[in-house]
C-alpha positions in Angstrom: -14.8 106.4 -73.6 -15.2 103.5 -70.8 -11.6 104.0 -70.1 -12.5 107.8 -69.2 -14.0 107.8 -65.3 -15.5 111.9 -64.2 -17.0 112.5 -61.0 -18.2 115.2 -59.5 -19.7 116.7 -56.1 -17.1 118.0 -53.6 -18.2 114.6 -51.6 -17.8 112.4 -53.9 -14.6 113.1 -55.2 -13.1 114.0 -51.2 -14.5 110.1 -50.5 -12.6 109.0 -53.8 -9.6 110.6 -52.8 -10.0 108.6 -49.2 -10.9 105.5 -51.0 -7.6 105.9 -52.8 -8.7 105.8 -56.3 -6.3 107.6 -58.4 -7.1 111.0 -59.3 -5.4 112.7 -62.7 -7.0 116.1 -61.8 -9.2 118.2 -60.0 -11.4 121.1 -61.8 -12.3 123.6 -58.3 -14.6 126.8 -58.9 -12.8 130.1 -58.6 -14.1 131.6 -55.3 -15.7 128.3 -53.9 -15.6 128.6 -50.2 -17.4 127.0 -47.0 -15.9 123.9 -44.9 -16.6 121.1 -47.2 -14.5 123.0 -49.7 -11.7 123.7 -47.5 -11.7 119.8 -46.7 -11.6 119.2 -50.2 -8.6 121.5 -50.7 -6.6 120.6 -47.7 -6.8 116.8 -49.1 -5.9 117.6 -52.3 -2.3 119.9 -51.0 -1.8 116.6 -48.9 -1.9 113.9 -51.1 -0.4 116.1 -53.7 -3.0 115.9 -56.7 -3.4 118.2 -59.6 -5.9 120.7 -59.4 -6.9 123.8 -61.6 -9.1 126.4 -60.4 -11.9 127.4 -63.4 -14.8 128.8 -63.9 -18.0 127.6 -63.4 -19.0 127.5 -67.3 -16.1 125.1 -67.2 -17.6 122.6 -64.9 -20.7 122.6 -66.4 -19.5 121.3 -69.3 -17.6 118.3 -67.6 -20.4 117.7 -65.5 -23.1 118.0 -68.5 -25.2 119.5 -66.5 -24.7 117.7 -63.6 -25.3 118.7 -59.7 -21.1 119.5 -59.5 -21.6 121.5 -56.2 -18.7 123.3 -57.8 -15.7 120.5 -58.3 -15.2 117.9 -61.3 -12.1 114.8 -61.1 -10.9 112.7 -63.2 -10.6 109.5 -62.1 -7.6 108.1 -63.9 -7.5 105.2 -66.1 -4.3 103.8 -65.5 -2.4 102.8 -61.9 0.9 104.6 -61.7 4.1 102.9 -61.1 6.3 103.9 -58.6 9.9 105.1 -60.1 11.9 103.7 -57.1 10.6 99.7 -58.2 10.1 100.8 -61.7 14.1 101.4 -62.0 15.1 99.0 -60.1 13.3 96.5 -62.2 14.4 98.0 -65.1 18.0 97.8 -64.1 17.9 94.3 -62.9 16.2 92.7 -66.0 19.1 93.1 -68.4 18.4 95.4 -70.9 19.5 99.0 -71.4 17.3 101.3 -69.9 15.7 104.0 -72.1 13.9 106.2 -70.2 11.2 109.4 -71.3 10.9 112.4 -69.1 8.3 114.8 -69.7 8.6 118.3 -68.0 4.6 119.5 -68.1 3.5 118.8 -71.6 0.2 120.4 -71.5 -1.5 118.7 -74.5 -3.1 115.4 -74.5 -2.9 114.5 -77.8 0.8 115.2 -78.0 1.4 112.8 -74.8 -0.9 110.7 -76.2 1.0 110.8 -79.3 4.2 110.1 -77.0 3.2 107.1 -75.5 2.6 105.4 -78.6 6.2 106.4 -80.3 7.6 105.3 -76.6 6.0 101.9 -76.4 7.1 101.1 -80.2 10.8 102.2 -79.8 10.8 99.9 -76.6 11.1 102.7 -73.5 11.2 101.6 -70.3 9.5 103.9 -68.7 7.8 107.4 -68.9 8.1 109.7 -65.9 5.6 113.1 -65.5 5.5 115.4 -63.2 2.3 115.9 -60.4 1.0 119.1 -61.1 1.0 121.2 -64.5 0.7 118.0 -67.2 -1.5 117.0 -69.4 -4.5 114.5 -67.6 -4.7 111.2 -69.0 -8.2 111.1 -70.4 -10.1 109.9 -73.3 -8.3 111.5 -75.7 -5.1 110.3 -74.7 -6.0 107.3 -74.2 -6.9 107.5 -78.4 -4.2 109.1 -79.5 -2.0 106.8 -77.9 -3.6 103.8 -79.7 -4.1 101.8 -76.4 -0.3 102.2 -75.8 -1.1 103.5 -72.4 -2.0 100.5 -70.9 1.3 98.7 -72.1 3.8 101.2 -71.0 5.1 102.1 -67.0 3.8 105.7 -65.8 5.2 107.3 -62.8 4.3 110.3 -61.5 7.2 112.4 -59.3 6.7 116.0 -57.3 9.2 117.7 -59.8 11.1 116.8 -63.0 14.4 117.7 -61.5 13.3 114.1 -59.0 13.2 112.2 -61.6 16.5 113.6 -62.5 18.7 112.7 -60.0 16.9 109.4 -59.5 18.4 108.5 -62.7 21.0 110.1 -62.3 22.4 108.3 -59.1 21.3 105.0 -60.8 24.2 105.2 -63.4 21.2 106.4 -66.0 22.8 109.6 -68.3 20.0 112.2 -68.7 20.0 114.3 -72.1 17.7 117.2 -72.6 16.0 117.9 -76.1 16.2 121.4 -76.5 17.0 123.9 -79.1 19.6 125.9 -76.4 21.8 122.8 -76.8 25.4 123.1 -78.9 25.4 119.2 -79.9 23.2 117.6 -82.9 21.6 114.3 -81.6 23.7 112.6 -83.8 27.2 113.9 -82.2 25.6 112.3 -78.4 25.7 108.6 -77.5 22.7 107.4 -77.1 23.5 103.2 -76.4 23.9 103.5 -72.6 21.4 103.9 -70.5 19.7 107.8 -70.6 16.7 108.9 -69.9 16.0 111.9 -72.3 13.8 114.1 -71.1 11.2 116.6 -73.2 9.8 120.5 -72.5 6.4 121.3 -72.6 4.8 123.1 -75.7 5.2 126.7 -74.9 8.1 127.2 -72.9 10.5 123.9 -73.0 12.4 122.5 -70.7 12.4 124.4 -67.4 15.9 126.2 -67.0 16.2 124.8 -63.6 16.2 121.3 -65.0 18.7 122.5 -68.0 21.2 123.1 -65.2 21.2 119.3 -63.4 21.2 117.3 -66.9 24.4 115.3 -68.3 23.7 116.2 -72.0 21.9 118.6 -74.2 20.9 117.8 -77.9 18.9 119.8 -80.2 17.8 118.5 -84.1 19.0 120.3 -87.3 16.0 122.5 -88.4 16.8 123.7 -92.0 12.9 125.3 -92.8 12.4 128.9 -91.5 10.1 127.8 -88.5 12.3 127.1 -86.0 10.8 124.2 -83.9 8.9 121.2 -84.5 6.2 119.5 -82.5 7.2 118.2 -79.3 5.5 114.7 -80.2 7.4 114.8 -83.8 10.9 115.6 -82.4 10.6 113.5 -79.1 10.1 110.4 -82.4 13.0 111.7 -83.8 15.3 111.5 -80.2 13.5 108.2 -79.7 14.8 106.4 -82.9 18.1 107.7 -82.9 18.6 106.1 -79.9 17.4 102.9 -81.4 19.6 103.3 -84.6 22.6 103.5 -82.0 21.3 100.4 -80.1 20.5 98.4 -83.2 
């Protein structure tokens, strides 16, 4: 897609990253070494961008075929908003915030999937964390139906951040999770929360479960006993607008 920017070349991407374009993620070779490398890996710990380290069959692929000298980025599509104006903003234009945390969903198509449910139920904001997420590529960028281009991205160190961020803004912040004791439909929903989803595999991370205000699970009456994190983050999302409507 034209929305979807990889380069590759240790160089290129270490000017990129000096050039301050805005990198999703970083593909490294396992076992890459020499200076040029080390520069490259230094910059990325000090400007905090997500990096994996793979295998070289791996880069290939990204690269289709091209000279990667062992490192592939994605350049990302979209410029992130920082939380500190994004809040404010939000706080000062009158409406009740609703915000969308999302604690290392791994799967693009289910944060593309996200994003769209987000920008139709009106949320404010979504916040992700640096490292461990999904990248924002072609796919989401599908999946989401264009939605995210119309919707305010932040990126924060840590989850738990973003928690008490909201947190010390007057902003309630309910976990979706099947731990919880409440239904959705036994919390409030109309002030201003920010609810925040787990990844695929493992949740929400218990350290998080410990700072939140609420916790709210959904009634699951089938034997399988969790839905898809893209299906039941719809469901939390249009509760709250049934209690807002």
């Amino acid at each position: 897609m034209k929305n979807e920017t990889i380069i590759f070349g240790i160089r290129a991407i270490i000017e990129a990253i000096k050039s301050n374009k805005t990198i999703d993620k970083v593909f490294v070779q396992k076992g890459l070494k020499g200076e040029l490398f080390q520069e490259l890996e230094a910059l990325l710990r000090s400007e905090g961008i997500n990096s994996s380290y793979v295998p070289v069959e791996k880069l290939n692929r990204l690269s289709k075929g091209g000279n990667h000298q062992g490192a592939v980025a994605h350049i990302s599509p979209i410029e992130f908003h920082n939380i500190d104006d994004l809040v404010l903003s939000v706080m000062e234009s009158g409406k009740t915030p609703l915000f969308l945390l999302l604690d290392q969903l791994s799967d693009v198509r289910n944060f593309g999937a996200i994003v769209r449910t987000a920008e139709c139920t009106g949320v404010s904001g979504i916040i992700i964390q640096k490292k461990g997420g999904a990248p924002i590529n072609g796919d989401t960028i599908k999946t989401s139906a264009g939605a995210i281009f119309k919707i305010p991205i932040c990126k924060v160190d840590h989850i738990k951040d973003a928690v008490f961020h909201m947190q010390s803004s007057g902003i309630k912040v309910i976990a979706a999770t099947e731990k919880a004791n409440d239904f959705i439909y036994d919390i409030s929903f109309a002030a201003p929360c920010a609810i925040i989803m787990g990844s695929e595999g493992k949740g929400i991370n218990p350290s998080v479960l410990k700072v939140v205000d609420e916790q709210a699970k959904l009634p699951i009456l089938g034997e399988i006993e969790s839905l898809n994190v893209s299906v039941a983050c719809g469901a939390f999302l249009y509760e709250a607008v049934r209690q807002r409507s």
